[in-house]
N, C-alpha and C positions, 0 to 999 in steps of 0.2 A: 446108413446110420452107424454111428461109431461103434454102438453099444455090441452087436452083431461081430461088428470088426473086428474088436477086440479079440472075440473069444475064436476067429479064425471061419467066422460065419460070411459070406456073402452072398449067401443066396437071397432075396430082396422078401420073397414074404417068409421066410424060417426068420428075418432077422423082425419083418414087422410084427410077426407072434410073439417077441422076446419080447417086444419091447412094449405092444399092448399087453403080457401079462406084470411086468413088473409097475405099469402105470394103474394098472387093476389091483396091484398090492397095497399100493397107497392110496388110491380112491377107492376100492371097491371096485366091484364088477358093473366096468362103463361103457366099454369099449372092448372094439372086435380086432382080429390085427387089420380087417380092412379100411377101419379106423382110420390105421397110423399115416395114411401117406396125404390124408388130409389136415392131422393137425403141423401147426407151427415150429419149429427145431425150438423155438426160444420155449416154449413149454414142455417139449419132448427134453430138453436138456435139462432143464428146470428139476422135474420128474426125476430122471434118472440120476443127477447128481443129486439129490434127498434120497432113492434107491439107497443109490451105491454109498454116496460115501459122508451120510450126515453129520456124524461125529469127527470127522474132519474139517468139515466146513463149520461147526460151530466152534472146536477149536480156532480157526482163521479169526470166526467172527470175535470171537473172545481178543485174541492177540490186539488187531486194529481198533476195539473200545478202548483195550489198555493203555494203547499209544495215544489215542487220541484224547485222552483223559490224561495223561500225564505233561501232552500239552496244554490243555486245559489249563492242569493247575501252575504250570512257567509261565503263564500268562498274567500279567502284574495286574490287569482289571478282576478279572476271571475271581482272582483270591476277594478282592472287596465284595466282589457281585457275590460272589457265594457267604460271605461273611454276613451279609445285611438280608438276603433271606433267611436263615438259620438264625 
């Protein structure tokens, strides 16, 4: 697992402790690290990027509304549609 990797970890269950405690930071106390080799990387990464690094990804999230709302509004129907709800 990356998270292990990173920090120069690969011994396989010192890395699955890490990452069952940092999944238990955010659920709560769920899970063992003998847990971790059953669950799926799409929820183990899930996890650990809200861990690590949330306020960066909701900055991201922020960015792509912005853009995609400023196409929104260059869109010539978009203005009437929103004009006749309002």
């Amino acid at each position: 697992m990356a998270s292990g990797a990173s920090k120069g970890t690969t011994w396989q269950p010192l890395v699955d402790l890490l990452i069952a405690r940092r999944i238990n930071q955010v659920l709560g106390p769920l899970i063992g690290p003998w847990d971790v080799p059953q669950l799926d990387e799409v929820t183990v990464d899930l996890v650990l990027g809200y861990t690590g690094d949330y306020s960066t990804m909701q900055q991201g999230f922020a960015k792509i509304e912005s853009i995609k709302q400023k196409i929104r509004q260059s869109h010539p129907t978009y203005k009437k549609r929103a004009e006749r709800i309002h």
